[in-house]
C-alpha positions as a Markdown table, in Angstrom:
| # | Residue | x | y | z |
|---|---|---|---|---|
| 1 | Unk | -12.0 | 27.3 | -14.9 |
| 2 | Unk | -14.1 | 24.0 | -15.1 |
| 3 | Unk | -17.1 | 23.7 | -12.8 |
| 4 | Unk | -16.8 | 20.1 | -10.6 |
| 5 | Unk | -18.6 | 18.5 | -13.0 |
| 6 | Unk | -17.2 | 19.3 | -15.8 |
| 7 | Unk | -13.9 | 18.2 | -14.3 |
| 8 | Unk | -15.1 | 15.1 | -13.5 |
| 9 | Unk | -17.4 | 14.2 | -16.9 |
| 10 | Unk | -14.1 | 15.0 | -18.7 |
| 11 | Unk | -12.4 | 12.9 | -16.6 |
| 12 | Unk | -14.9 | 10.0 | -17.2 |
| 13 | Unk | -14.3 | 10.4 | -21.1 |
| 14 | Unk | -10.6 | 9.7 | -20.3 |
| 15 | Unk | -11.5 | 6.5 | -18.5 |
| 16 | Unk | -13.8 | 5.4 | -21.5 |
| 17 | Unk | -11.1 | 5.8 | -24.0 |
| 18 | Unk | -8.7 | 4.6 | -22.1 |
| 19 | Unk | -10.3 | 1.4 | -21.2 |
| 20 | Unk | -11.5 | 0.9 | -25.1 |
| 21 | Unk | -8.1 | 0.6 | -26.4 |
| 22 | Unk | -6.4 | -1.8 | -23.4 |
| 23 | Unk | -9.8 | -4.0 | -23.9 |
| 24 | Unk | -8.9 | -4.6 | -27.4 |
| 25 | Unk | -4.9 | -4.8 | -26.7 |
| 26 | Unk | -5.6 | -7.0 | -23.6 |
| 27 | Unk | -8.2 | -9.2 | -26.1 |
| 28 | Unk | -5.7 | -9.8 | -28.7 |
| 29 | Unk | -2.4 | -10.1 | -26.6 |
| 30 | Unk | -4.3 | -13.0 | -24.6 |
| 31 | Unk | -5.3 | -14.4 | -27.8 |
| 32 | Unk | -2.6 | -15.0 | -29.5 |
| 33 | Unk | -0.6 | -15.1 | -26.6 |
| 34 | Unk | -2.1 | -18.5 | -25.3 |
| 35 | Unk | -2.9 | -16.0 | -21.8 |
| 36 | Unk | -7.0 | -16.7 | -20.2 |
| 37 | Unk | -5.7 | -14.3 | -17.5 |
| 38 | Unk | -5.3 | -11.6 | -20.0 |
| 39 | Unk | -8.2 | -12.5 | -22.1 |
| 40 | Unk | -9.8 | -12.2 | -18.2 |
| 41 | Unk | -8.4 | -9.2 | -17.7 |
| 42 | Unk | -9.8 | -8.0 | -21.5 |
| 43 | Unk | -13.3 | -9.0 | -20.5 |
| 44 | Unk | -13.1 | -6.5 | -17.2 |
| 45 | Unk | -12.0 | -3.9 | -19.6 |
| 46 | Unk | -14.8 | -4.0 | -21.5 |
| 47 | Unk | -17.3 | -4.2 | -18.3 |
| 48 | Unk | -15.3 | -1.2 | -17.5 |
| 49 | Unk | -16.1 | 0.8 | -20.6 |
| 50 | Unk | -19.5 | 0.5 | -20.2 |
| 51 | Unk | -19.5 | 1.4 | -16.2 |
| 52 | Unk | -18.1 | 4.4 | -17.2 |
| 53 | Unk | -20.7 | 5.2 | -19.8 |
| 54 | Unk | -23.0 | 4.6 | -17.0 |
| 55 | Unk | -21.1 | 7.1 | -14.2 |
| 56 | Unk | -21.0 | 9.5 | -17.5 |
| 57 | Unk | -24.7 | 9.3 | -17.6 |
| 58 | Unk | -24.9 | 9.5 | -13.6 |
| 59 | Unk | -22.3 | 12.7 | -13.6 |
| 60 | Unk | -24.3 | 14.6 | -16.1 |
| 61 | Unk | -27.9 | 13.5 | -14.8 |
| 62 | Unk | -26.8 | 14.7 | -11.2 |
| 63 | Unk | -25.7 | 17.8 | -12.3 |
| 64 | Unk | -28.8 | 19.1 | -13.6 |
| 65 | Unk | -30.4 | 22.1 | -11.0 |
| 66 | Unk | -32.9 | 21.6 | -9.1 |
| 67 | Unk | -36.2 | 21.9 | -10.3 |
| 68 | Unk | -40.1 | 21.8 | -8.4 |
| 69 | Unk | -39.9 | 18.3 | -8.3 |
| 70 | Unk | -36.4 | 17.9 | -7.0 |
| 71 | Unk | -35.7 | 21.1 | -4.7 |
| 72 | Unk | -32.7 | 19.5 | -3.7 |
| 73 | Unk | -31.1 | 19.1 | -7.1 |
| 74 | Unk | -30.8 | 15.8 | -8.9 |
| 75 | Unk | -27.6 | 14.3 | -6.9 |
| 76 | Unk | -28.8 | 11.2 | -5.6 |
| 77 | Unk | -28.9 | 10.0 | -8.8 |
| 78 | Unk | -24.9 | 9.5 | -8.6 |
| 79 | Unk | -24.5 | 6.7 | -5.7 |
| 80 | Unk | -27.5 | 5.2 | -7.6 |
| 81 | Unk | -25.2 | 4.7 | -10.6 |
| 82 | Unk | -22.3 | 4.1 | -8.3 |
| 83 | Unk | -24.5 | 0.9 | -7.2 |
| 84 | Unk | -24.7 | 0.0 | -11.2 |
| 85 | Unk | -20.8 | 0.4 | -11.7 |
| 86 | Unk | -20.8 | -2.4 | -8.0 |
| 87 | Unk | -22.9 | -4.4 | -10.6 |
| 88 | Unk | -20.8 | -4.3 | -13.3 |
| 89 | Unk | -17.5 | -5.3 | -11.3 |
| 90 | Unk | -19.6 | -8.0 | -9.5 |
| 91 | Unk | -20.7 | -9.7 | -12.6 |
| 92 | Unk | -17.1 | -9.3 | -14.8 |
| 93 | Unk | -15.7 | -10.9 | -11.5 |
| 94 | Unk | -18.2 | -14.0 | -11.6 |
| 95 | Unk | -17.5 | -14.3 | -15.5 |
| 96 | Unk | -13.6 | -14.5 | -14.7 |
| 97 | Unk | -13.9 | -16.7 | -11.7 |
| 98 | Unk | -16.1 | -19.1 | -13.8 |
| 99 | Unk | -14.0 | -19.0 | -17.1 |
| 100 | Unk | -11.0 | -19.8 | -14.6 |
| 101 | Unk | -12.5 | -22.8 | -13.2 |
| 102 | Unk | -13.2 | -24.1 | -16.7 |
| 103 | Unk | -9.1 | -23.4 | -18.3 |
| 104 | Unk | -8.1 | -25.0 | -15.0 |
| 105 | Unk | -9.8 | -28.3 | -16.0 |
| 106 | Unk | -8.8 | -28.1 | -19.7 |
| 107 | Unk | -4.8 | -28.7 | -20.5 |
| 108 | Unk | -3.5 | -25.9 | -22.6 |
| 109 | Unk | -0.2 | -24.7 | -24.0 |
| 110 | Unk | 1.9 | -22.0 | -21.8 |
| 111 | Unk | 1.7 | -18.2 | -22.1 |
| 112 | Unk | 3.8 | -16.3 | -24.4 |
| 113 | Unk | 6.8 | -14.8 | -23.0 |
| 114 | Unk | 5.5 | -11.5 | -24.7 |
| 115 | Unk | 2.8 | -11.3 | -22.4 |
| 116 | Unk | 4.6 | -10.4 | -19.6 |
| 117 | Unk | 6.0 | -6.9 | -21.6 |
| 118 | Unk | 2.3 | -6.2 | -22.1 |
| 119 | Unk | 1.3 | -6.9 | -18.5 |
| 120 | Unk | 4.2 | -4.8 | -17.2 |
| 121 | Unk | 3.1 | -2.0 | -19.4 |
| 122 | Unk | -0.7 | -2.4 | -18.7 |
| 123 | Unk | -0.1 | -2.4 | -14.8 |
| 124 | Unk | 1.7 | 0.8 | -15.2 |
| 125 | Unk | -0.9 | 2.7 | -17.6 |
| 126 | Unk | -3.7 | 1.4 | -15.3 |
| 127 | Unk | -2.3 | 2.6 | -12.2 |
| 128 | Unk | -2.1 | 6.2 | -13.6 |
| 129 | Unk | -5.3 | 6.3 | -14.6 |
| 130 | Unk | -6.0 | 5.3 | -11.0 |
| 131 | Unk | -4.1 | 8.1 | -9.8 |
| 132 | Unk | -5.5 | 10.1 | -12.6 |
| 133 | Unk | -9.3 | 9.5 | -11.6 |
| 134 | Unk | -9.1 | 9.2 | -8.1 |
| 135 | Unk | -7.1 | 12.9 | -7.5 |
| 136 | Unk | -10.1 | 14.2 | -9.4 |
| 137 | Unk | -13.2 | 12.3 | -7.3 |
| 138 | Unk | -11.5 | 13.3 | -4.0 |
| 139 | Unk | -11.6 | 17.2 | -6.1 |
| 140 | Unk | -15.0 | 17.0 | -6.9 |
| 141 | Unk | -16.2 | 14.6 | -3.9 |
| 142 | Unk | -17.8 | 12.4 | -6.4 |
| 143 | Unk | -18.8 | 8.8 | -5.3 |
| 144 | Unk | -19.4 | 7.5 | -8.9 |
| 145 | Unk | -15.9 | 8.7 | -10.3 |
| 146 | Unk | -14.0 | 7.4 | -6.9 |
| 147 | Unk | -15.8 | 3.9 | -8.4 |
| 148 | Unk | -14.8 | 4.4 | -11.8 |
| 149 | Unk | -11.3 | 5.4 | -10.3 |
| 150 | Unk | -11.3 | 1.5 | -8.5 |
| 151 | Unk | -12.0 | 0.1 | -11.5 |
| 152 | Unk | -8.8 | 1.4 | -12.7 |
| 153 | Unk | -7.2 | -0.5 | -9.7 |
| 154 | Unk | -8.5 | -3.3 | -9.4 |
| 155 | Unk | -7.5 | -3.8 | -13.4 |
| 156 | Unk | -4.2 | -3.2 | -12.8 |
| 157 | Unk | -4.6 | -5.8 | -9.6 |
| 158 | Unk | -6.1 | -8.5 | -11.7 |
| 159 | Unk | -3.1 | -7.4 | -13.9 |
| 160 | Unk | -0.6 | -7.8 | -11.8 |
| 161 | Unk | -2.1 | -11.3 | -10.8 |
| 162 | Unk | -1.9 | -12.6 | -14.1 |
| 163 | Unk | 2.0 | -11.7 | -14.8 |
| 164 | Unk | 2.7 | -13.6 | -11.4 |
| 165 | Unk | 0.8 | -16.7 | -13.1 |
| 166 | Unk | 2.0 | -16.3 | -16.1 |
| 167 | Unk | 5.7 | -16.2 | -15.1 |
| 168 | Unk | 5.3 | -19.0 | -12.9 |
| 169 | Unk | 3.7 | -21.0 | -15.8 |
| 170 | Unk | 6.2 | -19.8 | -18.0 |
| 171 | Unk | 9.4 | -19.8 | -15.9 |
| 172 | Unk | 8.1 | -23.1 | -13.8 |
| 173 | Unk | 7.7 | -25.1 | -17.0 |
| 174 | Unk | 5.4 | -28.0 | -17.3 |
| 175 | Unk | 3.0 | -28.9 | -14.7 |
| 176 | Unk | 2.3 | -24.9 | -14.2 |
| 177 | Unk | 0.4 | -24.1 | -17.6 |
| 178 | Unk | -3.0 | -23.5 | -15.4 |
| 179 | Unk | -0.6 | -20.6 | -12.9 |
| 180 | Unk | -2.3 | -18.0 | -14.8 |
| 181 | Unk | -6.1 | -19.4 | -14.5 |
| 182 | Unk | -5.4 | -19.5 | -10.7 |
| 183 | Unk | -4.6 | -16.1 | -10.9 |
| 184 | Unk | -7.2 | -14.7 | -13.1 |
| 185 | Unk | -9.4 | -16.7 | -10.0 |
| 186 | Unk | -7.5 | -14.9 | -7.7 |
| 187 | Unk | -8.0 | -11.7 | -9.1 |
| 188 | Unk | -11.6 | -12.1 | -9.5 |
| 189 | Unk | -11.9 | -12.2 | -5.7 |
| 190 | Unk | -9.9 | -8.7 | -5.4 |
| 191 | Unk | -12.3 | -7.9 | -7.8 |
| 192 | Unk | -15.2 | -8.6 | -5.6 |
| 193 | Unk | -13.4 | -7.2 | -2.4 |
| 194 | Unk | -12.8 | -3.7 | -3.9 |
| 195 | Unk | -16.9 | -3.9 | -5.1 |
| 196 | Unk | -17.8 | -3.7 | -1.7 |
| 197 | Unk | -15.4 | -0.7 | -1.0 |
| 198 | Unk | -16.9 | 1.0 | -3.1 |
| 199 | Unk | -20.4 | 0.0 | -2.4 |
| 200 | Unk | -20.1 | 0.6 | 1.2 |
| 201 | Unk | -19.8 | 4.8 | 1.1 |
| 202 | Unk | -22.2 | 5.0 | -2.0 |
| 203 | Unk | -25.1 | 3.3 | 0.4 |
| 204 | Unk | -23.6 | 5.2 | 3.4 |
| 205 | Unk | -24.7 | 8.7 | 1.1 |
| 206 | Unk | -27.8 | 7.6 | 0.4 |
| 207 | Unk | -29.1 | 7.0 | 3.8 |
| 208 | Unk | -27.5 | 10.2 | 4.7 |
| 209 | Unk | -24.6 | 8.9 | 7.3 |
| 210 | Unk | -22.7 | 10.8 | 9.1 |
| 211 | Unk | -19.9 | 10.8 | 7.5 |
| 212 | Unk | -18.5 | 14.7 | 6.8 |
| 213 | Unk | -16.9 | 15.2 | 10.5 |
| 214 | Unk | -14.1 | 17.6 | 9.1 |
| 215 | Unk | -16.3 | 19.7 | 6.6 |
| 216 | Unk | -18.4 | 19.9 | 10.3 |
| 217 | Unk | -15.4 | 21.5 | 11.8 |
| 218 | Unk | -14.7 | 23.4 | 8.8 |
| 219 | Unk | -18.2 | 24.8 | 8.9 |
| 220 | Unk | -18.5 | 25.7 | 12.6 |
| 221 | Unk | -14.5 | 27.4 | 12.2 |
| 222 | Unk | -16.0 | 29.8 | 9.3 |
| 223 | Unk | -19.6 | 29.9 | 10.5 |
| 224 | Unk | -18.2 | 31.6 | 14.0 |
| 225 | Unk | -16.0 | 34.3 | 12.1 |
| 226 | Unk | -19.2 | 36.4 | 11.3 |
| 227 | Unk | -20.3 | 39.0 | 13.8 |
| 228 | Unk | -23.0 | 38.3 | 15.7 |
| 229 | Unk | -22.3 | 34.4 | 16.1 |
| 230 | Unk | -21.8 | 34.0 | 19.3 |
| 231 | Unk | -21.0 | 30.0 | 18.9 |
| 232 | Unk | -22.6 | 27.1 | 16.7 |
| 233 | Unk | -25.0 | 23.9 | 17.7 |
| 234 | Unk | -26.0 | 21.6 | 15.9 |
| 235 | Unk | -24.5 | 21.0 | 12.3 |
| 236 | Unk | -25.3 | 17.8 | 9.5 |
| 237 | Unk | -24.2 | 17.5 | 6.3 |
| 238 | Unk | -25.8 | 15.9 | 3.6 |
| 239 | Unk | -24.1 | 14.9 | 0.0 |
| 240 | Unk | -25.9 | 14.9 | -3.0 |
| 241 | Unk | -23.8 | 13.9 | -6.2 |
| 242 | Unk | -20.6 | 16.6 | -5.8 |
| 243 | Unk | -22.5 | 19.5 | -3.7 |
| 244 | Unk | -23.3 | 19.4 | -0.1 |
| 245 | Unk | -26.3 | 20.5 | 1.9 |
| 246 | Unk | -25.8 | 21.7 | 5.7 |
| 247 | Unk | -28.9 | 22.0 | 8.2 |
| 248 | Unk | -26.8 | 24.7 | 11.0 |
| 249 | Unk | -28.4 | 25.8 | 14.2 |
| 250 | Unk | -26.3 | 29.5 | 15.1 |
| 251 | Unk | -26.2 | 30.8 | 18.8 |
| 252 | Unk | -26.6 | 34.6 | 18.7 |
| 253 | Unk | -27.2 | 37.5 | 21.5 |
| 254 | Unk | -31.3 | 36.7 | 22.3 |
| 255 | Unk | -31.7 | 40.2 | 22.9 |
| 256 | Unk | -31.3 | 41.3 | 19.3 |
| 257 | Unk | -34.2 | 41.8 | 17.0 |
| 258 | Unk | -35.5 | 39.4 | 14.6 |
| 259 | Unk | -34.1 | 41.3 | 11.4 |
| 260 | Unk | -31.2 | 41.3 | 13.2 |
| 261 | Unk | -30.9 | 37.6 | 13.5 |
| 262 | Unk | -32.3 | 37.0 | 9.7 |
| 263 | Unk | -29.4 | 39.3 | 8.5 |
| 264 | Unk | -26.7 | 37.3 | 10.3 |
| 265 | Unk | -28.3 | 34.0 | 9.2 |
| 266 | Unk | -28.0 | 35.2 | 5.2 |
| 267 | Unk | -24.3 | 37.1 | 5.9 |
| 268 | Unk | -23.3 | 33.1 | 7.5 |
| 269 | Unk | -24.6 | 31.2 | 4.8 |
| 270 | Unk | -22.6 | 33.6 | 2.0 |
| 271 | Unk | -19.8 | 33.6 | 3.3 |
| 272 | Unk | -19.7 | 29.6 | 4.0 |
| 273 | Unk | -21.1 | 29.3 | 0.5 |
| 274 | Unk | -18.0 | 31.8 | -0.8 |
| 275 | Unk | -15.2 | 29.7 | 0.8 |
| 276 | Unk | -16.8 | 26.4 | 0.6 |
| 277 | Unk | -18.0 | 26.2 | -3.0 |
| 278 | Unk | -19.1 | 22.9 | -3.0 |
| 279 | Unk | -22.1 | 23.8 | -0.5 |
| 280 | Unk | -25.3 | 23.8 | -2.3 |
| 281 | Unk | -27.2 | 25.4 | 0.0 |
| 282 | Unk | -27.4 | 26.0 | 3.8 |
| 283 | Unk | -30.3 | 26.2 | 5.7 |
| 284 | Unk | -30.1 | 28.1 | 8.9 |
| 285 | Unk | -31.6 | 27.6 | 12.7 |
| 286 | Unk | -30.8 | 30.7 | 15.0 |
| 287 | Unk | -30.8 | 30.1 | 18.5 |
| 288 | Unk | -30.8 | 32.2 | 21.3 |
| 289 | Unk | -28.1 | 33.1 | 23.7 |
């Protein structure tokens, strides 16, 4: 069975195909299809391909053990790319918004009414690969792949934006050839909204928030199955890349011996470590009854 990484650095290499080959179909549908909101939409595609090939480089970077220099493993190194993908939907979303602005001021000839069939088709593909990426980044708890996953979705947004302006262009007639600039402009502003979604959790991980309140619960429910632990303190989590790292404080009988306590402190942390596999390491305060 696949470790968490490897789920989600095969995952990735889905998301890099599959954004490769609706860049070029987007391109040249929008092309010759008279469509700047799908020649938009083309352009995010392609920023897409290479955020991915940056989360790629993030997933397998973070994965890497730790080491003397990094005794906590290499994990930060994943909301650090997550910032890079943020940068990447940022700037597609400023090059649509601008390219918009200057279609709206130039007259052009309406869409293509066999657009829309390749919008309606490229909506649905990009919302599976949404669903696709985002069941395995919840899996794996992996900040970088939930961005690559809102990539996915915010494609198929701006996608959806530009078959509402091309059928109004199209189905509206004359007057409404520009619908479908206003809604590439429209969609760059999703674009920009969904950045900071993601941005917001990946900076909340690297200034170690509090943010794991049910893997908390989850720890103190296991942690005070072991005999000998008589109830738990204090409890943080920290995430780095797809592993976790827990600081516990245990309450045990103060009358035992200090082996005693140093044997119930390594039987805790194996068995949190056997049911919760994604914890890296625990490190373990024993406090007296």
């Amino acid at each position: 069975m696949p470790s968490s990484s490897e789920k989600a650095i095969q995952t990735t290499y889905f998301s890099i195909a599959g954004n490769a080959l609706l860049a070029i179909a987007k391109g040249l549908t929008g092309y010759f299809g008279n469509s700047y909101a799908l020649i938009a939409d083309a352009i995010e595609s392609t920023t897409d391909v290479f955020s991915s090939l940056m989360v790629l480089l993030g997933l397998r970077y973070s994965s890497k053990p730790a080491d003397d220099n990094h005794p906590y493993g290499h994990g930060k190194a994943e909301p650090l790319i997550t910032f890079v993908v943020v940068g990447f939907l940022v700037i597609s979303a400023t090059v649509i918004a601008y390219e918009s602005i200057q279609n709206i001021q130039t007259p052009h000839k309406t869409p293509e009414k066999y657009t829309l069939i390749v919008l309606g088709v490229i909506i649905l593909i990009k919302e599976g690969f949404y669903r696709i990426v985002v069941s395995t980044s919840e899996k794996t708890r992996s900040t970088a792949l939930k961005a690559d996953a809102w990539h996915h979705r915010s494609d198929a947004i701006s996608s959806l934006m530009a078959f509402i302006g091309i059928s109004i262009a199209i189905f509206m007639g004359k007057g409404y050839e520009t619908a479908d600039d206003w809604a590439a402009l429209l969609a760059s502003g999703i674009i920009v909204y969904n950045a900071y979604l993601i941005f917001r959790p990946a900076l909340g991980e690297i200034m170690d928030e509090h943010l794991y309140e049910d893997i908390v619960l989850q720890i103190r429910k296991v942690a005070i199955t072991v005999e000998g632990v008589k109830n738990t303190e204090k409890c943080f989590v920290r995430k780095a890349g797809m592993f976790l790292h827990v600081d516990l404080h245990l309450i045990v009988d103060g009358c035992i011996s200090v082996k005693e306590g140093h044997d119930i402190a390594h039987l805790v942390k194996e068995v949190l470590q056997n049911k919760m596999p994604e914890i890296a390491d625990v490190l373990i305060h024993i406090e007296p009854d």
